[in-house]
C-alpha positions as CSV (number, residue, x, y, z in Angstrom):
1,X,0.2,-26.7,-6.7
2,X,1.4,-26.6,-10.4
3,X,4.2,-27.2,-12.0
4,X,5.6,-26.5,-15.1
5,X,8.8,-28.3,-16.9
6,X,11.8,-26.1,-16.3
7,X,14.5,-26.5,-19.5
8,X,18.0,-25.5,-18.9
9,X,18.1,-22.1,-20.1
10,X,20.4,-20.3,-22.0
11,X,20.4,-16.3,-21.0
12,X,22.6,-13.4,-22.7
13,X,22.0,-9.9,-22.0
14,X,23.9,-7.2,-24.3
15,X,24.0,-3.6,-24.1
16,X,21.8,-2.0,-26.9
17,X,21.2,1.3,-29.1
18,X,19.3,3.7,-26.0
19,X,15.6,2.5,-25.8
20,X,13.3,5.8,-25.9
21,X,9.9,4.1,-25.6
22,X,10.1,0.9,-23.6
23,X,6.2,0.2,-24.6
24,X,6.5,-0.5,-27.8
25,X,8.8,-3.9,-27.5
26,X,5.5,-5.2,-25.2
27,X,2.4,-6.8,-26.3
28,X,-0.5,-5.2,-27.1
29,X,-3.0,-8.1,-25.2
30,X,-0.6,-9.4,-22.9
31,X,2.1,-6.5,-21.9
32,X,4.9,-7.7,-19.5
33,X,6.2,-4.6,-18.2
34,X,7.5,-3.2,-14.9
35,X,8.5,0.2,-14.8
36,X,9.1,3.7,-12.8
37,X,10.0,7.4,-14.2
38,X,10.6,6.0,-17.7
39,X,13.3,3.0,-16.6
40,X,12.7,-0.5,-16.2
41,X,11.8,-4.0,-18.5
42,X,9.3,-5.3,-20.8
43,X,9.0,-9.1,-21.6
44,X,8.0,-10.5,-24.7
45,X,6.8,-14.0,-24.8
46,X,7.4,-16.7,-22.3
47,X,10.4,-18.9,-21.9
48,X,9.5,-20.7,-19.0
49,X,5.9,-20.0,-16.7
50,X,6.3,-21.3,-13.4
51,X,2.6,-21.3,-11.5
52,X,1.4,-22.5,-8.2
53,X,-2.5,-22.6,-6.7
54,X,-2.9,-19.7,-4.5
55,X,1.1,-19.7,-3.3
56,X,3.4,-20.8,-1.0
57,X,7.1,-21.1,-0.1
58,X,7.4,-23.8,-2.9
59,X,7.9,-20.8,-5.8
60,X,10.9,-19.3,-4.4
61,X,12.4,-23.2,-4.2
62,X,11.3,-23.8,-7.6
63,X,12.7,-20.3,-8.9
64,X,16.2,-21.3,-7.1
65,X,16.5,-24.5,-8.9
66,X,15.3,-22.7,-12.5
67,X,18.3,-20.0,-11.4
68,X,20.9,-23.0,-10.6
69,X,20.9,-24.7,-13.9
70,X,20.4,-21.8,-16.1
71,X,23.8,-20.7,-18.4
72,X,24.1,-16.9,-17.6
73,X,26.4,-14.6,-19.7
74,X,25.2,-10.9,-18.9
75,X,28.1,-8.5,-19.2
76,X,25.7,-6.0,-18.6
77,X,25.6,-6.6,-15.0
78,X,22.9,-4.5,-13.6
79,X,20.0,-4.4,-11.5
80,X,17.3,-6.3,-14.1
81,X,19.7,-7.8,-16.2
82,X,20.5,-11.6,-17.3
83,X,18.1,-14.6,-16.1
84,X,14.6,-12.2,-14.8
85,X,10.9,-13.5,-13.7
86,X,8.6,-11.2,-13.4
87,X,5.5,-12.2,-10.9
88,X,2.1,-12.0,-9.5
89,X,1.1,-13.4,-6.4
90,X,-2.3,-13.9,-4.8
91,X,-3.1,-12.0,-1.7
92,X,-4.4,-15.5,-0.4
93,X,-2.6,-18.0,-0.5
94,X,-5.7,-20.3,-0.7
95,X,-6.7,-18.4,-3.6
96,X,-8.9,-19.5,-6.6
97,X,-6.5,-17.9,-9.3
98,X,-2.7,-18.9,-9.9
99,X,0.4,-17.1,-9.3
100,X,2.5,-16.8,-11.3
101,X,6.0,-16.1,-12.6
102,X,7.4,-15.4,-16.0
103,X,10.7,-15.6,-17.5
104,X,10.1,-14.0,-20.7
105,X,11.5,-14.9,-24.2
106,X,13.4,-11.9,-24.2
107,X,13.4,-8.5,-22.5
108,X,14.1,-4.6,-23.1
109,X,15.6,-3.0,-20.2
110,X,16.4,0.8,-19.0
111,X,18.1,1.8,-16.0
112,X,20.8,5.0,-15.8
113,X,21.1,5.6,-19.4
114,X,21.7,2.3,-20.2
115,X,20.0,0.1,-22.3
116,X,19.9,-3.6,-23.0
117,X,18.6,-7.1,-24.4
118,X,18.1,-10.6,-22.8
119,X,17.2,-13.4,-24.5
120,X,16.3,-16.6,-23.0
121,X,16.2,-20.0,-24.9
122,X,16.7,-23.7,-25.1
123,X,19.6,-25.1,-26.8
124,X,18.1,-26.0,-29.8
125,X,15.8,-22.8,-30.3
126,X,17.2,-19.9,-32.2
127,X,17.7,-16.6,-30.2
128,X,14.5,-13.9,-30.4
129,X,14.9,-10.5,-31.9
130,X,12.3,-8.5,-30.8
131,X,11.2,-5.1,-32.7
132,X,8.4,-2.5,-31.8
133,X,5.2,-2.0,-33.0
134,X,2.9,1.2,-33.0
135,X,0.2,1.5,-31.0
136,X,-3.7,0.2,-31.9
137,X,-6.2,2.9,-31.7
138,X,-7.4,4.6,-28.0
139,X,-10.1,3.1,-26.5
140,X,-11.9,2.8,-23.3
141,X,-13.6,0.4,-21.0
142,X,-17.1,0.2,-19.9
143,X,-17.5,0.0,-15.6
144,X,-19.8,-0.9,-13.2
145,X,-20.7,-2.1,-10.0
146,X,-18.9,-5.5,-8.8
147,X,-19.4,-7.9,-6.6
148,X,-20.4,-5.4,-3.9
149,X,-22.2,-2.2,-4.2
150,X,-21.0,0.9,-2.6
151,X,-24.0,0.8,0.3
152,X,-22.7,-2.7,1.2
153,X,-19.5,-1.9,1.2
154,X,-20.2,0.7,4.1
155,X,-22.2,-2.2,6.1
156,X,-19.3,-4.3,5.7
157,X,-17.0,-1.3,7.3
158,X,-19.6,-1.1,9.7
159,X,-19.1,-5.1,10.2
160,X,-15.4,-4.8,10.6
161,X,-16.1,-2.0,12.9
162,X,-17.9,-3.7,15.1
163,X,-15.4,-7.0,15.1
164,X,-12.6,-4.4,16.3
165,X,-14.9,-3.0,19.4
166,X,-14.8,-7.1,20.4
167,X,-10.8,-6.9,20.3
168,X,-10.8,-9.8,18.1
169,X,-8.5,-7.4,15.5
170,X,-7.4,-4.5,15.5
171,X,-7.4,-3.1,12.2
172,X,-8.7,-4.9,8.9
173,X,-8.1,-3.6,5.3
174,X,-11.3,-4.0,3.4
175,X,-11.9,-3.9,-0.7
176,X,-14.2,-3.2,-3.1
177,X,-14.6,-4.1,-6.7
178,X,-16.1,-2.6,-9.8
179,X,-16.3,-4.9,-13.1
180,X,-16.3,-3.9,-16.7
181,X,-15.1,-4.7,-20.0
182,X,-12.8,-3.3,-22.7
183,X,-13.6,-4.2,-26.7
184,X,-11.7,-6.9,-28.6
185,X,-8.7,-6.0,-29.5
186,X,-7.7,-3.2,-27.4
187,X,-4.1,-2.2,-26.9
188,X,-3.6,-2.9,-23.4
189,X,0.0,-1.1,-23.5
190,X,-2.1,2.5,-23.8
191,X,-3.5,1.8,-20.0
192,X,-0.2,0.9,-19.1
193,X,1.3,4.2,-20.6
194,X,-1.4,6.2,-19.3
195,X,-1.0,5.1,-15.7
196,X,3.0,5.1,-16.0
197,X,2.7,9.2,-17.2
198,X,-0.1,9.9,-14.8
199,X,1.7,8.6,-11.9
200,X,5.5,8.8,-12.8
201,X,6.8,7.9,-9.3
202,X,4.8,4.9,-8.4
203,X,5.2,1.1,-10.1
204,X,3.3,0.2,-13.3
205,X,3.1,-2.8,-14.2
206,X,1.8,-5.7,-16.1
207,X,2.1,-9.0,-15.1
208,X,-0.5,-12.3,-16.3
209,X,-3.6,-9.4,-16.9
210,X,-3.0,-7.7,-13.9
211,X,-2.1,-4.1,-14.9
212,X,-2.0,-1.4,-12.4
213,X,0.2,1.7,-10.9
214,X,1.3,0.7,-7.2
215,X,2.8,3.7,-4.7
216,X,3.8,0.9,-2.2
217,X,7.1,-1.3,-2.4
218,X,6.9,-4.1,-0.6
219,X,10.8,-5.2,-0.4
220,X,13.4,-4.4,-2.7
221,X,16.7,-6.6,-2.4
222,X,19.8,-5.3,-3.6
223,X,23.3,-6.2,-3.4
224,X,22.9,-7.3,-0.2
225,X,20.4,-3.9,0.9
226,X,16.9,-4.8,2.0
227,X,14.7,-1.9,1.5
228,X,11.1,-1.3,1.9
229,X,8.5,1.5,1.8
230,X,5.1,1.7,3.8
231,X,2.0,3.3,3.1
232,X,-0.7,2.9,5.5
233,X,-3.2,6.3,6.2
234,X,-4.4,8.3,3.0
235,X,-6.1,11.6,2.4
236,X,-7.8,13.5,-0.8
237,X,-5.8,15.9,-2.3
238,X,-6.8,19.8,-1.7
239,X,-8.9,21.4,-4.7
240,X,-6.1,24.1,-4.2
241,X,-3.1,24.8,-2.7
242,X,-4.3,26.0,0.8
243,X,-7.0,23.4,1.1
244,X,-3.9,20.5,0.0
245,X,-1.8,22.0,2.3
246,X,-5.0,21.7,5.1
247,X,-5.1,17.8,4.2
248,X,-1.8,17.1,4.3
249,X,-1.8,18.8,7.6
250,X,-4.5,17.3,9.1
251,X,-3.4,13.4,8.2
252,X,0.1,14.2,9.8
253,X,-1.8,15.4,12.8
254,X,-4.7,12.5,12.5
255,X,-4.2,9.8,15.6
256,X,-6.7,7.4,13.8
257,X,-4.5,7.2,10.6
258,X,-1.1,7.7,12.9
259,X,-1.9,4.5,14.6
260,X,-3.2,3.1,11.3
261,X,0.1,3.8,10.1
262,X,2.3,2.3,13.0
263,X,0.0,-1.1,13.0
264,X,1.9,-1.4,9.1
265,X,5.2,-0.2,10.5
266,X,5.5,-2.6,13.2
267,X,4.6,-5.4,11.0
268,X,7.2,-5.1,8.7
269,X,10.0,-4.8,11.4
270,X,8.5,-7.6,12.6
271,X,8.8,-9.7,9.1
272,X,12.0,-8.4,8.1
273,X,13.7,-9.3,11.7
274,X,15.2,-12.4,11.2
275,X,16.5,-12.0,8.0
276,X,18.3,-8.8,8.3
277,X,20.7,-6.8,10.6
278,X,21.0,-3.1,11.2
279,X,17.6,-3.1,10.0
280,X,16.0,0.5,11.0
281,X,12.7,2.7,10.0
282,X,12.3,6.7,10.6
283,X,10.8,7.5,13.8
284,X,7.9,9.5,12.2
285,X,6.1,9.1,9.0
286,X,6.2,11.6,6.3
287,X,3.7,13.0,3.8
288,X,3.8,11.3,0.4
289,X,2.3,13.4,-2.2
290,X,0.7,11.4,-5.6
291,X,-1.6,13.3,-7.7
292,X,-4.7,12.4,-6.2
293,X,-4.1,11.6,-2.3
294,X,-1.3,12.1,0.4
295,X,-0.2,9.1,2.3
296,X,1.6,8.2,5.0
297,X,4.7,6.6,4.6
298,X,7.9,5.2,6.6
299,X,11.1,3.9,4.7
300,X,12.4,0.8,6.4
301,X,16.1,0.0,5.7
302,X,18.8,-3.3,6.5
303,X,21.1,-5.7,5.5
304,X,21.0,-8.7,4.6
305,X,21.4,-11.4,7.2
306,X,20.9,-14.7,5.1
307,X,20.5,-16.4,2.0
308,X,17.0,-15.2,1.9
309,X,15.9,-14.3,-2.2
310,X,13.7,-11.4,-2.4
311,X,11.0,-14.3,-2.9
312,X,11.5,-15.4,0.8
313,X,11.5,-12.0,2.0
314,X,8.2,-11.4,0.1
315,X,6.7,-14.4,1.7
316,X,7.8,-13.7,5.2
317,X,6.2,-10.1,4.9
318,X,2.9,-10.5,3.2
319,X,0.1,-9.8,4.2
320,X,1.0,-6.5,5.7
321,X,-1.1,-5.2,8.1
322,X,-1.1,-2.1,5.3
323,X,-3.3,-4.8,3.0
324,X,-4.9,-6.9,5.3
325,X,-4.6,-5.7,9.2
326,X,-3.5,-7.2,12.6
327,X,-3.5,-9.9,14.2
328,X,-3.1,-11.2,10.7
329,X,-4.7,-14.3,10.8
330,X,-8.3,-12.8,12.4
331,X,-7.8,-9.9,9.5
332,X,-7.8,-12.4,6.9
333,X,-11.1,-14.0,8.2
334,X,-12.5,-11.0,8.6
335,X,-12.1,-10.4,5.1
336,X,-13.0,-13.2,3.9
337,X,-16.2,-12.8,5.7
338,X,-16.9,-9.5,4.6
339,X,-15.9,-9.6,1.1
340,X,-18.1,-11.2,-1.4
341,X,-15.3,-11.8,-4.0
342,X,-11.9,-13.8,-4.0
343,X,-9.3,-10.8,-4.0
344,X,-6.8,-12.8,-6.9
345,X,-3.8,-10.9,-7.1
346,X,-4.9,-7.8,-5.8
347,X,-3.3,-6.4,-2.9
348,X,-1.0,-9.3,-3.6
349,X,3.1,-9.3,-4.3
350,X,4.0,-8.4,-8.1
351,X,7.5,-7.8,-9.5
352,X,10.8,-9.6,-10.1
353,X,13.2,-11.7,-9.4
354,X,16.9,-12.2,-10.4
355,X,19.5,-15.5,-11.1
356,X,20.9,-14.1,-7.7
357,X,17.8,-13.4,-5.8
358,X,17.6,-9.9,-6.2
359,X,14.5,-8.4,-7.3
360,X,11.6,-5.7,-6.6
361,X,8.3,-6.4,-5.3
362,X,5.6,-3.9,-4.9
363,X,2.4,-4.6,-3.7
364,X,-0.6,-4.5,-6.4
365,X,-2.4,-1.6,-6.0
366,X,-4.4,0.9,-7.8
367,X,-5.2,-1.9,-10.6
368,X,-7.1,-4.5,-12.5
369,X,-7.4,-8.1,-13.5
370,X,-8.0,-8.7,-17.2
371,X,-9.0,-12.2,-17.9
372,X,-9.5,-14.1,-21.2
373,X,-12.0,-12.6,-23.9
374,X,-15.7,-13.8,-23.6
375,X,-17.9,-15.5,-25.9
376,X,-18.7,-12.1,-27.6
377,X,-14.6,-11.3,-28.1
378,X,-14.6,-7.8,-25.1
379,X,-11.9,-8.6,-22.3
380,X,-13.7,-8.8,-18.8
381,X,-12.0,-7.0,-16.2
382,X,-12.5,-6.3,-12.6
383,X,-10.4,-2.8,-10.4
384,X,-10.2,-3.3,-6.8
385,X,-9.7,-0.3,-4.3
386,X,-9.4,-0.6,-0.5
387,X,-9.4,1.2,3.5
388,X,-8.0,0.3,6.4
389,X,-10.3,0.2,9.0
390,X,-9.7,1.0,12.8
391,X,-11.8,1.3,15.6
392,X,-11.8,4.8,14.6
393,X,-13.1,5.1,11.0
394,X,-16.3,6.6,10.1
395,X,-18.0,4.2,7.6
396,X,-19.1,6.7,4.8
397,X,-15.4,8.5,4.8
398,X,-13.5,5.0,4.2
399,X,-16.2,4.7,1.0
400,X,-14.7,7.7,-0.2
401,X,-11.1,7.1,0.4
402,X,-11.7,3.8,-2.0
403,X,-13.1,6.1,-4.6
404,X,-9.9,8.6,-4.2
405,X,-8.1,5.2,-4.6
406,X,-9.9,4.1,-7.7
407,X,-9.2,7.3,-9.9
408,X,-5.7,6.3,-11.5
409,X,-7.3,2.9,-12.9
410,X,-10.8,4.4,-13.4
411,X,-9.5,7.2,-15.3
412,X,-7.1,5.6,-17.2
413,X,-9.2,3.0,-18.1
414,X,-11.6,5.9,-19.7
């Protein structure tokens, strides 16, 4: 694990001038940015950068004690405002890439018409003022094959398959990767832009290089309220409006991704258990429609029961069996013997966290890692796309259903 010096900070948050375009405060190479229909933050800079190895319990500790000695005057006061770090987690916690959270300089905010500043510092550093910059020039990335090629992949679901018929698990969540580059230079904030207007209800974000456009929250803790969404059983989209109908239809009717579905369900009851009361889920899941598949999803609501931050909660429910399977601990062997690549922070937690715990996590989806520029200046990057796999799944359809679930970061990224 490592750790960074944590300064008492100084954090003010005043209501600004209405915000149109909250792009335009980020960076162009390393946006900070979480947002949904138009409303949420950008961070520019870096007050304080808290990391670990991989991750563990330790971060949500560590964020406590940054929270307890920082000076707070918000008067403000909503959901995103005064002392914020914004994070990204590693699906494995014995991960070769960091975590990591940010507490950013200063940050833009929207949220119901209101906008705002925060600006973090040290006692002897002057306060930021941010301003917004135009956009660089469109560009797009080059992609190919990863770590895995598509026929592999389908041996590997054939693998996992076969693990399942032993009873050893009962469903495992299996990825695929495609690598590319982007040239120097490139405005990162137009892939973020592109994925937040393509997909308006899910979360885009940009956290430490990892950009992407999740449909899935993982917890959201508010006031008190404990919510979370699931996703777990996807279909294409129809090429018309019969033939979406038809799909729609037929995964609401499918027992392979029903139980697919419930394997998620259960598993965050189970997580959310002991730290929550009244906490309840919709009997049946409904159809969630995004612009290029239907899912199945169940909203899980409580209260809650203990001094848990969002950061605990997010580290008593991940993995979910929606990212990696069940039993958990044989799913994550099983993909680490099937994959032939070290996930990072895909399929990992990513969003924020307040002075009070509150925050929103999401799990990172639909996305891509962009690292540091290579000896020849272009930005390597590398898009992940998964399937849950059952005894039930048919080995060339789940190759499919990761190319449905590459689109939004393949075609933005063109």
């Amino acid at each position: 694990m490592t750790r960074s010096a944590s300064p008492r900070l100084l954090v003010e948050t005043r209501e600004i001038d209405p915000v149109d375009d909250l792009l335009t405060f980020a960076s162009a190479a390393h946006p900070l940015v979480w947002q949904r229909r138009g409303e949420g933050m950008v961070g520019i800079g870096a007050a304080v950068a808290l990391h670990s190895d991989g991750w563990d319990e330790s971060l949500a500790e560590r964020w406590r004690d940054l929270a307890a000695t920082a000076e707070v005057d918000d008067t403000v006061g909503i959901p995103g405002t005064g002392l914020v770090g914004f994070g990204a987690l590693t699906f494995d916690r014995a991960s070769s890439r960091p975590s990591s959270i940010t507490v950013p300089a200063s940050i833009i905010g929207r949220r119901d018409g209101r906008s705002w500043l925060t600006t973090v510092r040290t006692a002897d550093e002057p306060a930021p003022r941010p301003a917004p910059t135009a956009y660089g020039p469109h560009w797009s990335a080059t992609l190919g094959p990863g770590a895995q090629a598509p026929a592999d992949y389908v041996g590997s679901v054939r693998e996992a398959i076969a693990t399942i018929s032993t009873g050893a698990v009962s469903k495992v969540v299996l990825a695929r990767d495609l690598a590319g580059t982007v040239p120097a230079g490139s405005d990162l904030r137009r892939l973020v832009r592109s994925l937040a207007s393509g997909y308006p209800d899910t979360w885009a974000f940009a956290v430490d290089g990892l950009i992407g456009a999740s449909p899935e929250t993982l917890v959201t803790v508010e006031d008190g309220t404990v919510t979370a969404r699931v996703l777990a059983g996807t279909a294409a989209r129809g090429a018309d409006p019969d033939a979406d109908a038809a799909a729609s239809l037929a995964l609401a009717t499918s027992t392979k991704d029903q139980d697919e579905h419930q394997f998620a369900v259960r598993s965050v009851l189970e997580s959310l258990r002991s730290h929550t009361s009244a906490l309840r889920s919709s009997e049946q899941p409904f159809t969630l429609k995004l612009p290029n598949v239907w899912h199945l999803a169940t909203d899980v609501e409580g209260r809650l029961a203990d001094a848990a931050s969002a950061l605990d909660l997010v580290a008593a429910l991940h993995p979910t069996a929606a990212v990696a399977g069940t039993p958990t601990a044989a799913a994550i062997a099983t993909i680490a013997r099937l994959e032939p690549f070290d996930r990072g922070r895909y399929a990992g937690p990513v969003g924020w966290i307040d002075a009070a715990g509150d925050g929103e996590w999401a799990i990172a989806l639909r996305c891509a890692q962009f690292d540091a520029p290579d000896a020849a200046g272009t930005v390597p990057l590398t898009a992940y796309a998964g399937a849950g796999i059952v005894a039930a799944s048919d080995p060339e359809a789940e190759l499919l259903e990761t190319r449905v679930k590459f689109r939004p970061i393949v075609d933005a990224l063109a």
